[in-house]
Every structure is written in C-alpha cells, then in structure tokens.
Backbone atoms as SQL, in Angstrom:
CREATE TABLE atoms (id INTEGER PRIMARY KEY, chain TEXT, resi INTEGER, resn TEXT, atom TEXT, x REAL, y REAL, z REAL);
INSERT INTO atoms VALUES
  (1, 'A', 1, 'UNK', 'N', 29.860, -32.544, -5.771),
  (2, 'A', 1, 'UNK', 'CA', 29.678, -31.131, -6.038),
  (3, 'A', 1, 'UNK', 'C', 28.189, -30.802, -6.225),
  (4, 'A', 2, 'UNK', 'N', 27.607, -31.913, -6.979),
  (5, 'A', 2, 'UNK', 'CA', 26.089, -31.201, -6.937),
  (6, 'A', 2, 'UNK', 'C', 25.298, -31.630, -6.239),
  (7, 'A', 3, 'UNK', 'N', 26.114, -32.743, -5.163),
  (8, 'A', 3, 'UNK', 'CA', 25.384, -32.520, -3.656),
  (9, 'A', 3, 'UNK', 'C', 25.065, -31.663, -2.936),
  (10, 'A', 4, 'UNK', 'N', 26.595, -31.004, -3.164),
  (11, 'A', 4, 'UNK', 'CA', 26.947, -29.740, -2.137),
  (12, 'A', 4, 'UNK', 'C', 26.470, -28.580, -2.413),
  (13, 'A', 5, 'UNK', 'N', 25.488, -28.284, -4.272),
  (14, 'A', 5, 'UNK', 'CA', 24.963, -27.658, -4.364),
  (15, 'A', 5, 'UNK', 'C', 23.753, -27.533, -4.101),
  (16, 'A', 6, 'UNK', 'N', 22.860, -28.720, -4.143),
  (17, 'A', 6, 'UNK', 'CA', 21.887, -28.953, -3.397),
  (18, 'A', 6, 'UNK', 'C', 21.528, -28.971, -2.016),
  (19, 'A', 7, 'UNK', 'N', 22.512, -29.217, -1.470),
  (20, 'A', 7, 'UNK', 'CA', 22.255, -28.966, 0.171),
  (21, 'A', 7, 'UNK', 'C', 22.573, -27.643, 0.578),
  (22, 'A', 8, 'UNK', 'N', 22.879, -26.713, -0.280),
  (23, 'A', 8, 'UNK', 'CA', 23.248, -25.434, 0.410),
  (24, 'A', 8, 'UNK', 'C', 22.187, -24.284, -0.919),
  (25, 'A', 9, 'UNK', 'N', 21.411, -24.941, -1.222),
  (26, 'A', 9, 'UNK', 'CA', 20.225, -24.489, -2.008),
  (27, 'A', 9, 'UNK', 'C', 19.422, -23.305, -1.915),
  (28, 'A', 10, 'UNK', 'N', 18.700, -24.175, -0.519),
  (29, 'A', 10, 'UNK', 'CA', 17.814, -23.608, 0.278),
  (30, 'A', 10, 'UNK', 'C', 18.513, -22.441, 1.326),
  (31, 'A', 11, 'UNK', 'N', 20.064, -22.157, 1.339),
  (32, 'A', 11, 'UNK', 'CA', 20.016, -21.497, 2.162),
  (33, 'A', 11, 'UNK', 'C', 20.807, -20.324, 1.417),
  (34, 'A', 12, 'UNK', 'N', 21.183, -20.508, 0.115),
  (35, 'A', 12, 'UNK', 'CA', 21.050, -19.354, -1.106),
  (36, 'A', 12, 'UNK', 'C', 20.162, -18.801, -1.469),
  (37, 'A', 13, 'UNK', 'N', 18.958, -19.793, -1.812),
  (38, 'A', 13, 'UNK', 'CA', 17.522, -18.850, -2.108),
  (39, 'A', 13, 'UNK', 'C', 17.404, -17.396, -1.003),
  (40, 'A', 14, 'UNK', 'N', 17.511, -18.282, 0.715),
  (41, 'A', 14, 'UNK', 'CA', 17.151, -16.916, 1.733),
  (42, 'A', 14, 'UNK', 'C', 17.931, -16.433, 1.784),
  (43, 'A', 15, 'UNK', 'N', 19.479, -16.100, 1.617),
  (44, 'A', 15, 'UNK', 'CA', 20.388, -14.935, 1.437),
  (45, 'A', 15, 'UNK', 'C', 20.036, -14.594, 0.004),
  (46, 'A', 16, 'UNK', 'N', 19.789, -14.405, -1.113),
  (47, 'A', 16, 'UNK', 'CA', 19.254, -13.749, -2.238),
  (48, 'A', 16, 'UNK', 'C', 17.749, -13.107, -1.906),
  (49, 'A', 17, 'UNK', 'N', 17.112, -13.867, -1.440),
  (50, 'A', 17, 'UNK', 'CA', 15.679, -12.996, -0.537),
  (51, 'A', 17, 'UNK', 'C', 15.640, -11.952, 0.174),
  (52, 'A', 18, 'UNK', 'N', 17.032, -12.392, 1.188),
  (53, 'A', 18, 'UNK', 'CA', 16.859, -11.319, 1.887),
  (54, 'A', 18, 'UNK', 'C', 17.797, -9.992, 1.524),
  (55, 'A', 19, 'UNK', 'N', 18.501, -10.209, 0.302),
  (56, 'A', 19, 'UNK', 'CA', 19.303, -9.105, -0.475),
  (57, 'A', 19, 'UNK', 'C', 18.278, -8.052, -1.052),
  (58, 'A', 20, 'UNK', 'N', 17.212, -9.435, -1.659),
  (59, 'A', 20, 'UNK', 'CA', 16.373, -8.318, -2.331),
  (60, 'A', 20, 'UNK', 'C', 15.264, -7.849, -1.462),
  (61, 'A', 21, 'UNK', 'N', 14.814, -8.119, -0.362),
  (62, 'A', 21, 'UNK', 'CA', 14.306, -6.923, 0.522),
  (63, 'A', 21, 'UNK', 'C', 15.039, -6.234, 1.136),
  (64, 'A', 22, 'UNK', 'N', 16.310, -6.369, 1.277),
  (65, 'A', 22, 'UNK', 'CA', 17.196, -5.089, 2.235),
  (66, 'A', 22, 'UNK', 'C', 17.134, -4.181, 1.018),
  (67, 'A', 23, 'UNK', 'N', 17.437, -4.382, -0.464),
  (68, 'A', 23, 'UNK', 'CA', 17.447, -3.262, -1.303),
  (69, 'A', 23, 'UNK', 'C', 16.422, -2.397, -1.517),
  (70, 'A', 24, 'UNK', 'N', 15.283, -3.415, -1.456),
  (71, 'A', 24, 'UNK', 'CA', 13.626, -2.829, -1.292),
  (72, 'A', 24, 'UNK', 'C', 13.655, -1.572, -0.086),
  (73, 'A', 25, 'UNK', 'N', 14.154, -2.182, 0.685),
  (74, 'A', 25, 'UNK', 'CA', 14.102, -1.426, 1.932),
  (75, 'A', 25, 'UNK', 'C', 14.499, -0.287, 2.024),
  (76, 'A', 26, 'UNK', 'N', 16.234, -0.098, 1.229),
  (77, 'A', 26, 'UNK', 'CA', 16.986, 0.682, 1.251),
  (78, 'A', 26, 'UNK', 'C', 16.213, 1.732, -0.053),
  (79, 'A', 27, 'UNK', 'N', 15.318, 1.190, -0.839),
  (80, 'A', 27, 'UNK', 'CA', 14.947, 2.066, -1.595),
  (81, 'A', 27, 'UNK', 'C', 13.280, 2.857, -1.072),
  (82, 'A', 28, 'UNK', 'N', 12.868, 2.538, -0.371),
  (83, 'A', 28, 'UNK', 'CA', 11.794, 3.201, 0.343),
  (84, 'A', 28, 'UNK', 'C', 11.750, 3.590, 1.243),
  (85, 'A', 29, 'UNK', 'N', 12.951, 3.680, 2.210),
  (86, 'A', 29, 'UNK', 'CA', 13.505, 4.450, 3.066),
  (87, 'A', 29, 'UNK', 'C', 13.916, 5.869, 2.489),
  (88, 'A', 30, 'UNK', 'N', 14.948, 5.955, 1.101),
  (89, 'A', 30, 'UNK', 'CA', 15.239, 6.510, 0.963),
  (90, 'A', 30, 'UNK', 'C', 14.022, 8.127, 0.249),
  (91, 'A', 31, 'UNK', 'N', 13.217, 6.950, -0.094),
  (92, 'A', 31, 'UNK', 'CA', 12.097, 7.517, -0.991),
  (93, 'A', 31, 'UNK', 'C', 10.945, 8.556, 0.172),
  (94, 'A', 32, 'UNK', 'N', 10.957, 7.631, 1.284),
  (95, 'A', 32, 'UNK', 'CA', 10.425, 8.316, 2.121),
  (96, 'A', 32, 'UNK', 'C', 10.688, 9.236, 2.622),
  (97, 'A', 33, 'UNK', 'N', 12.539, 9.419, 3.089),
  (98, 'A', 33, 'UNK', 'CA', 12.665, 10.539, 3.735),
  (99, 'A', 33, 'UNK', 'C', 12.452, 11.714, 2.767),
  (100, 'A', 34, 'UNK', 'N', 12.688, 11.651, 1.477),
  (101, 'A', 34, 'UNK', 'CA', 12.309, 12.414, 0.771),
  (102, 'A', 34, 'UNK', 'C', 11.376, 13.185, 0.471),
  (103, 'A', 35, 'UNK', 'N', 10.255, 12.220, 0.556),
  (104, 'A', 35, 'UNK', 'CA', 8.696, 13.078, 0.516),
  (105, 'A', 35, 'UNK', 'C', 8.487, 13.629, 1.641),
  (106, 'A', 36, 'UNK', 'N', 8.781, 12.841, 2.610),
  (107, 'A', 36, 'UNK', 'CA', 8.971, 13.757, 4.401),
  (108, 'A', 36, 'UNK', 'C', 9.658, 15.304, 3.779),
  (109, 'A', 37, 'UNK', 'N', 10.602, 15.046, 3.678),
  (110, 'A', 37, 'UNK', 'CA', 11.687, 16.607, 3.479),
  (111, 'A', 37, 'UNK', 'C', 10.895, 17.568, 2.389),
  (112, 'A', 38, 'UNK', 'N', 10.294, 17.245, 1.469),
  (113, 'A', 38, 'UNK', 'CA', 9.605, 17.887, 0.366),
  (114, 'A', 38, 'UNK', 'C', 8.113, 18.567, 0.707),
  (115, 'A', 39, 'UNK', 'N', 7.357, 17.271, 1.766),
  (116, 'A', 39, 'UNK', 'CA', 6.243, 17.447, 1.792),
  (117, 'A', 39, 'UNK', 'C', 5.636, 17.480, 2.660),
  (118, 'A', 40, 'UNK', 'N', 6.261, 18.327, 3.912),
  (119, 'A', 40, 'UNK', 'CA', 6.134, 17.954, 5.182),
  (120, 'A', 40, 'UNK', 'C', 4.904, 18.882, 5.565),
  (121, 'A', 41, 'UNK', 'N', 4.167, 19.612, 4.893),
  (122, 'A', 41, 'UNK', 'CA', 3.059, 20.733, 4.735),
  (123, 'A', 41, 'UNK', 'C', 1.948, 19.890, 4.765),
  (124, 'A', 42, 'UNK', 'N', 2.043, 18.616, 3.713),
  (125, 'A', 42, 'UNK', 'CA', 0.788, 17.926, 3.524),
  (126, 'A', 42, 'UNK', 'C', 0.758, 16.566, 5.273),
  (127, 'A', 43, 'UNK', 'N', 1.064, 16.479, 5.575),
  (128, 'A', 43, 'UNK', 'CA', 1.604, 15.492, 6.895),
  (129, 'A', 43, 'UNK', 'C', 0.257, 16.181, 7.973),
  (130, 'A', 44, 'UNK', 'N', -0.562, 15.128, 8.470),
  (131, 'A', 44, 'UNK', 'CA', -0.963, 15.329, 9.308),
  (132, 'A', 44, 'UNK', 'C', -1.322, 15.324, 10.745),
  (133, 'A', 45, 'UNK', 'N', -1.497, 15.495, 11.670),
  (134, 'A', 45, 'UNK', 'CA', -1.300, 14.889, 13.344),
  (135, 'A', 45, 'UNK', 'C', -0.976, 14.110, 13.501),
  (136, 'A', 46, 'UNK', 'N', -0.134, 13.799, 13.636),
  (137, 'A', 46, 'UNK', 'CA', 0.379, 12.408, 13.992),
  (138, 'A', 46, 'UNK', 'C', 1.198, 11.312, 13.921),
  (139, 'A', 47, 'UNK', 'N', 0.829, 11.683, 11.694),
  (140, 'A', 47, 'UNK', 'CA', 1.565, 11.071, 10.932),
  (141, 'A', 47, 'UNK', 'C', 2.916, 10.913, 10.713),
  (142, 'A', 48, 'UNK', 'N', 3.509, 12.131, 11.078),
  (143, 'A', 48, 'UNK', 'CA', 4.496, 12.006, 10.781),
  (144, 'A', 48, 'UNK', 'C', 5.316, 11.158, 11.887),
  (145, 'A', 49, 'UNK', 'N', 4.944, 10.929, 12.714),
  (146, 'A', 49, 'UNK', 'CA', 5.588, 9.961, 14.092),
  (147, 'A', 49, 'UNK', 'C', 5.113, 8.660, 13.581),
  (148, 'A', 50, 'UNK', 'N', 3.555, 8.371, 13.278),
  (149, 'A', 50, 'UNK', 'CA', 4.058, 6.888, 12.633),
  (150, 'A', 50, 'UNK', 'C', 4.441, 6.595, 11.567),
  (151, 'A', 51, 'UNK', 'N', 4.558, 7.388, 10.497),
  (152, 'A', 51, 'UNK', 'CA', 5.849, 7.219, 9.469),
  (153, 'A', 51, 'UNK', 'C', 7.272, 6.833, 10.145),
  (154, 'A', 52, 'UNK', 'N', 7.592, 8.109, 10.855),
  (155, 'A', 52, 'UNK', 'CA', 9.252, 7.229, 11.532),
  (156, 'A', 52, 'UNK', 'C', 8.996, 6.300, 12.351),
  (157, 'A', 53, 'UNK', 'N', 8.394, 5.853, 12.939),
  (158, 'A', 53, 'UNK', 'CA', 8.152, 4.814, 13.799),
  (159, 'A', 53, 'UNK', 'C', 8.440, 3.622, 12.650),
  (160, 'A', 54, 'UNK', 'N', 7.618, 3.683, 12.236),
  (161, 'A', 54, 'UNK', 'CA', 7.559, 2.832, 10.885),
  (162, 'A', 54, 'UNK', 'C', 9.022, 2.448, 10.801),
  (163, 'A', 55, 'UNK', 'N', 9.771, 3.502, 9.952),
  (164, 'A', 55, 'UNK', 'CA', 11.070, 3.789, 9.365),
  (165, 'A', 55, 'UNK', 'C', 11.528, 2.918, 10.453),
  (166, 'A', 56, 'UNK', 'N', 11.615, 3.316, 11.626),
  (167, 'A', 56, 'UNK', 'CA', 12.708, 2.523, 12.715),
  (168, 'A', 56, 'UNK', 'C', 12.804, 1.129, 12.838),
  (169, 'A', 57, 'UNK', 'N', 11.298, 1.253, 12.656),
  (170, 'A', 57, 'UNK', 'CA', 11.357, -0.605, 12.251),
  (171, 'A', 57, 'UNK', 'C', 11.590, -0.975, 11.432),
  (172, 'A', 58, 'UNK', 'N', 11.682, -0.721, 10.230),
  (173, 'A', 58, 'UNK', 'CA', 12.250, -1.343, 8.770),
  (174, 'A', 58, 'UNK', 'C', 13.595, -1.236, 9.090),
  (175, 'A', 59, 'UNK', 'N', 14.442, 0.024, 9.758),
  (176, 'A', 59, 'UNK', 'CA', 15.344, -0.181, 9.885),
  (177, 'A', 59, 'UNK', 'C', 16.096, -1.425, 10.726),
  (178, 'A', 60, 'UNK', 'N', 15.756, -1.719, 12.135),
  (179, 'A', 60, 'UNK', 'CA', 15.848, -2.586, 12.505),
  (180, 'A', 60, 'UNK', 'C', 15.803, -4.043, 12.231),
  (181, 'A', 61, 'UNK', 'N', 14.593, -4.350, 11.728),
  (182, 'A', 61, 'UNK', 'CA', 14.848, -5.644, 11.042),
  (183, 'A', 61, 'UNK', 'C', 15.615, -5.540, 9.849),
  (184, 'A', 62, 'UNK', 'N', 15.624, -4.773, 9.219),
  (185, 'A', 62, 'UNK', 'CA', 16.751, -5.056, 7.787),
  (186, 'A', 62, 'UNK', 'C', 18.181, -5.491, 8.111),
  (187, 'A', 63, 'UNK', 'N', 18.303, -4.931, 9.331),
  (188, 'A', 63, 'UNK', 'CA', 19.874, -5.480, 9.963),
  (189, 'A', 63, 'UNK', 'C', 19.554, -6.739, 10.611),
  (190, 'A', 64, 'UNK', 'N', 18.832, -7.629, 10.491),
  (191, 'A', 64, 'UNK', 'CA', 18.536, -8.978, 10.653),
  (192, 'A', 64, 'UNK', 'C', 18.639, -9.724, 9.374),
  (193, 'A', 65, 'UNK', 'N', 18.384, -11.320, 10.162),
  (194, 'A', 65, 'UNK', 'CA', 18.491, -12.185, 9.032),
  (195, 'A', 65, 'UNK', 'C', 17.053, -12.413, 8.049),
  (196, 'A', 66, 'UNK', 'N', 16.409, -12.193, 8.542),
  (197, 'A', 66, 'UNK', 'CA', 14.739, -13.036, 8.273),
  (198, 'A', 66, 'UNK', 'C', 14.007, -11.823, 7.138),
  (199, 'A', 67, 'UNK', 'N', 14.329, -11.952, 5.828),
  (200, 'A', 67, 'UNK', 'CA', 13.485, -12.063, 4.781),
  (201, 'A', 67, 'UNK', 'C', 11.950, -11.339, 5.403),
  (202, 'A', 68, 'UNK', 'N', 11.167, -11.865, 5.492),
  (203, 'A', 68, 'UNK', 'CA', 10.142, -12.474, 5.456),
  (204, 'A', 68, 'UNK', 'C', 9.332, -10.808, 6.484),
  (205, 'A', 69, 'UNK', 'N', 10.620, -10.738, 7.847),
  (206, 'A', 69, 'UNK', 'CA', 10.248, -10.142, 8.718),
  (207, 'A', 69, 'UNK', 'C', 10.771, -8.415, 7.908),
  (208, 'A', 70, 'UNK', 'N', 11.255, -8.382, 6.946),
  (209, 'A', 70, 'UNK', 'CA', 11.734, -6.679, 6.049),
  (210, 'A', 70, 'UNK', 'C', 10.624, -6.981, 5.844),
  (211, 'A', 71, 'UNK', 'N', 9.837, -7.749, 4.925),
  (212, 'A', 71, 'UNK', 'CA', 8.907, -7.731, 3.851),
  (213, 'A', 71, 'UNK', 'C', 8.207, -7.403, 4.614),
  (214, 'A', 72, 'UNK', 'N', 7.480, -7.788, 6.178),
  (215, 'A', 72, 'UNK', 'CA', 6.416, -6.932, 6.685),
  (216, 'A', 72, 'UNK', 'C', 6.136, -6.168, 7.213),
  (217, 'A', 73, 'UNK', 'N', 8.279, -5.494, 7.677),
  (218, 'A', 73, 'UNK', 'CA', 7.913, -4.065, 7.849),
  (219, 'A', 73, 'UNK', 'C', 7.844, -3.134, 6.796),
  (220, 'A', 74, 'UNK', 'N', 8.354, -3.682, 5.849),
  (221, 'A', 74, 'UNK', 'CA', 8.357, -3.096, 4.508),
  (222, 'A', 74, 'UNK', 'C', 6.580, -2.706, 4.041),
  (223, 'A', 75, 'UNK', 'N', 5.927, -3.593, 3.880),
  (224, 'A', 75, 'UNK', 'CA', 4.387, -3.268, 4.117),
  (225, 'A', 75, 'UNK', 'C', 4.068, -2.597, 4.828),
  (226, 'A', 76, 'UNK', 'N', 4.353, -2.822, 6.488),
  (227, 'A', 76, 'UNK', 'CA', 4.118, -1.761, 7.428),
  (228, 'A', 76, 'UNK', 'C', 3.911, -0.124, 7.009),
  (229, 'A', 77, 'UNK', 'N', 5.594, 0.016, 6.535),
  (230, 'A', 77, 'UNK', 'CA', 5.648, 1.641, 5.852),
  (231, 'A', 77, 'UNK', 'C', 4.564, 1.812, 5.057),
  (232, 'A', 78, 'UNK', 'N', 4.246, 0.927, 4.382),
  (233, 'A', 78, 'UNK', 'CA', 3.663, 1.644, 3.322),
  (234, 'A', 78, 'UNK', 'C', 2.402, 1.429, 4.086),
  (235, 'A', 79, 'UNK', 'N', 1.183, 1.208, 4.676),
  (236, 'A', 79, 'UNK', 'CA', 0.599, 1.456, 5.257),
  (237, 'A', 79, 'UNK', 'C', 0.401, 2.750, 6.237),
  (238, 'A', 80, 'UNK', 'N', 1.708, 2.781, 7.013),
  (239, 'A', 80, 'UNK', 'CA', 1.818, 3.877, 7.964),
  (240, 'A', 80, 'UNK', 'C', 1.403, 5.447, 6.788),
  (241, 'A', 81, 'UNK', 'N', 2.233, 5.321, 5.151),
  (242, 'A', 81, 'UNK', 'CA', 2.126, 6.535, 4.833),
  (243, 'A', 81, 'UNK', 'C', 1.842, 6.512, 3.387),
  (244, 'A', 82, 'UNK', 'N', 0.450, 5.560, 3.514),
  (245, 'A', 82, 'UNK', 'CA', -0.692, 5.591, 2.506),
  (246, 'A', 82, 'UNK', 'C', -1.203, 7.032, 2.276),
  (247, 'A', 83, 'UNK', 'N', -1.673, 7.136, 3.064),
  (248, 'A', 83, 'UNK', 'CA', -2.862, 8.726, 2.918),
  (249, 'A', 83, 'UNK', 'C', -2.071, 9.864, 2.703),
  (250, 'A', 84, 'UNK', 'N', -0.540, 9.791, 4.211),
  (251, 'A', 84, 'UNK', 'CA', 0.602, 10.921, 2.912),
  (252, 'A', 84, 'UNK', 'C', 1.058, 10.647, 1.697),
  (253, 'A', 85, 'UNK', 'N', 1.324, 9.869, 1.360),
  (254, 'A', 85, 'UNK', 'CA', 1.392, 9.512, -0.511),
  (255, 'A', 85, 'UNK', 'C', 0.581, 9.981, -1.238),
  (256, 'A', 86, 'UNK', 'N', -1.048, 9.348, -0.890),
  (257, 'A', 86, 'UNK', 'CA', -2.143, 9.606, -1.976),
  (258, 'A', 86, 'UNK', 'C', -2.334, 11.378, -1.529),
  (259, 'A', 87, 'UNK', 'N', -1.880, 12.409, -0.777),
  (260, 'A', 87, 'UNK', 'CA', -2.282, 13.713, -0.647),
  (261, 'A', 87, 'UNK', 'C', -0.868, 14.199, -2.012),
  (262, 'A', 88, 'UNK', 'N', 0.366, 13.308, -1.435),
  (263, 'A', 88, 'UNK', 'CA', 1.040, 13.771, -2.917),
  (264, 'A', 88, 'UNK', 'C', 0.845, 13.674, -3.772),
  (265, 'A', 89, 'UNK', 'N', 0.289, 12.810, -4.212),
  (266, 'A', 89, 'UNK', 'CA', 0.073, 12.827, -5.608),
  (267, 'A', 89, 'UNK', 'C', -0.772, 13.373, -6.002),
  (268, 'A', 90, 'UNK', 'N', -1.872, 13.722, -5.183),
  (269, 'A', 90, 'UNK', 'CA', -3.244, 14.670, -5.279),
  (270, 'A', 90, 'UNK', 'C', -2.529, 15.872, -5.817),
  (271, 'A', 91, 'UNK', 'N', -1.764, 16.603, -4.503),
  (272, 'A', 91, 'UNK', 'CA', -0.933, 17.748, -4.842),
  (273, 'A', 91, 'UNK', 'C', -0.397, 17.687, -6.481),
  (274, 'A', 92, 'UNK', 'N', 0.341, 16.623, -6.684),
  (275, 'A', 92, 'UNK', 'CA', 0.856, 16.788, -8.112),
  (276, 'A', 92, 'UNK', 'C', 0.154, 16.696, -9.192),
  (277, 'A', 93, 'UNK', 'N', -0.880, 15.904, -9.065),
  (278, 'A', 93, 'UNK', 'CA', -1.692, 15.941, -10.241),
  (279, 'A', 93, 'UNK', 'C', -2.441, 17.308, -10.320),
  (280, 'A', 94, 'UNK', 'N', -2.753, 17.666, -9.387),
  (281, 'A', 94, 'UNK', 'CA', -3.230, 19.288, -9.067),
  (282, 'A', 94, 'UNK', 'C', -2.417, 20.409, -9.566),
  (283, 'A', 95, 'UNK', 'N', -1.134, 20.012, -9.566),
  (284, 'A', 95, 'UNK', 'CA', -0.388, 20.662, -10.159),
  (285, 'A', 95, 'UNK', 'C', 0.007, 20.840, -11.580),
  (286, 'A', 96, 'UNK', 'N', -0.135, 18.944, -12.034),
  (287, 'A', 96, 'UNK', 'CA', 0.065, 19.589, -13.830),
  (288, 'A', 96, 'UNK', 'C', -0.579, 19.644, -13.818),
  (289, 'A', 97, 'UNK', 'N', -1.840, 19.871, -13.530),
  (290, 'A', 97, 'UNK', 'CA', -3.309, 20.285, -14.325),
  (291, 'A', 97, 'UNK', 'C', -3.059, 21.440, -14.486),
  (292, 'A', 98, 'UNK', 'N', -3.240, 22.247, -13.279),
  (293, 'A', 98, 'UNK', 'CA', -3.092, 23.628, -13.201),
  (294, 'A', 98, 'UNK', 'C', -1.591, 23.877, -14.381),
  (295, 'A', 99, 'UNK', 'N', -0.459, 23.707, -14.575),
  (296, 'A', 99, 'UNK', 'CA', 0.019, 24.199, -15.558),
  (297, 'A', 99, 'UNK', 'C', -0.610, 23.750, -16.591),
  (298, 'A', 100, 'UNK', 'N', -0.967, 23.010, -17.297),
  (299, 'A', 100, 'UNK', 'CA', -1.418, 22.658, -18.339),
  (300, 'A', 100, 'UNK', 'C', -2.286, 23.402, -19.211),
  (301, 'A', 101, 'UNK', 'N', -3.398, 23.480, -17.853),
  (302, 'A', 101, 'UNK', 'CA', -4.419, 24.570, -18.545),
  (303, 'A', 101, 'UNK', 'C', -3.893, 25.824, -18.435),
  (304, 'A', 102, 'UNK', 'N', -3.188, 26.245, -17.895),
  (305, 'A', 102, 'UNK', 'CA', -2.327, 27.471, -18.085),
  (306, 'A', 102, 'UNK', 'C', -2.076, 27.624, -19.257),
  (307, 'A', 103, 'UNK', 'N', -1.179, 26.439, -19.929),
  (308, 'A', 103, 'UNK', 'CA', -0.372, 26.423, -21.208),
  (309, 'A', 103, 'UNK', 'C', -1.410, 26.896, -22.181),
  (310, 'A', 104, 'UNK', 'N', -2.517, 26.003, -21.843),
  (311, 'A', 104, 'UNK', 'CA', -3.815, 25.782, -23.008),
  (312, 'A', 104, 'UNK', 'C', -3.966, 27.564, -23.181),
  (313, 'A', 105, 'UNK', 'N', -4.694, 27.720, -21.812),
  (314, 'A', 105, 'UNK', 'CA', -4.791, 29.566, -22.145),
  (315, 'A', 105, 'UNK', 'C', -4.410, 30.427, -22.692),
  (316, 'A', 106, 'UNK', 'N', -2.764, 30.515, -22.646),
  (317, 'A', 106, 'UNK', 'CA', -1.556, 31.168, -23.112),
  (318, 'A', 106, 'UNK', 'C', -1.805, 30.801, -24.353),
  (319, 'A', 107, 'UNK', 'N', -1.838, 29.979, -24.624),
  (320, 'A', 107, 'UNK', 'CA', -1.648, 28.872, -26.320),
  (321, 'A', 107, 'UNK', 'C', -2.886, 29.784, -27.112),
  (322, 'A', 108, 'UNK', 'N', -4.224, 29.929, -27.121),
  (323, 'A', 108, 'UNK', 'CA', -4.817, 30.576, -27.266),
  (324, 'A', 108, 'UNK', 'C', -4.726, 32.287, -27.725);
C-alpha cells in the first residue's frame, strides 16, 4: 500500500497542480470579463483583442492536461491587460479621492 502510494505520488502532485491553476484560471477569466463589461471606456486600440486573444488561450489550455502550460497562459493574461488594470485602478483611486474630499468639504 505505501508502495502504491508512492508510485502514484508524482502523478497526484500534477492532478492537484493542475486543479489549482484551472481554478486560478477560472477565477481571472471571470474577473476579466468583468472589468471588460464595466470598463470598456478605459480599453485602448487594440487592447481589447489582445485581452480576448489572451482569454482564448487560457481557455484552451485549461482544457488540457499540463499545469505548467495554464500557468503561462495564465501570466500571458495578465500581461496582455496590465495597462487596462493599472488605468482601473487609476480610475478608482481617482474616484475615492474625489468623494472623500467631497465628504471633507461637506464635513466643514
């Protein structure tokens, strides 16, 4: 028995690997289409085609076996939609500011 657990070890570790990048996956997919749908104002020439491009490929390999190959489309995405991210969050921090000091004013 703890042969049989040892010899089938190594091939538990990569089905638990690759569980936890399909979930990775499934959670920045989901995250993405989101900011797409929310924030499609800030998106610029182009971007938004290699964002889904992107997407298609994460999708694709996630319905594979290989770990290794989510994890670097998984990077991929986030590369493809670096600069749309950092304009969101620009936007948002732009935003509580602006209420904030609102509040401050009012408060006054």
């Amino acid at each position: 028995m703890i042969r049989d657990s040892f010899a089938h070890a190594e091939q538990d570790v990569g089905e638990r690997l690759l569980v936890v990048e399909r979930v990775e996956a499934d959670r920045i997919l989901r995250a993405t289409r989101a900011a797409l749908a929310a924030s499609a104002d800030l998106l610029v020439e182009g971007e938004r085609a290699a964002i889904e491009a992107a997407m298609g490929a994460l999708e694709e390999v996630k319905a594979g076996r290989d770990h290794l190959a989510v994890r670097a489309a998984i990077q991929a995405l986030d590369a493809a939609s670096k600069d749309f991210a950092t304009r969101r969050m620009n936007q948002a921090l732009a935003q509580g500011c602006a209420v904030r000091t609102s509040a401050r004013w009012k408060a006054k």
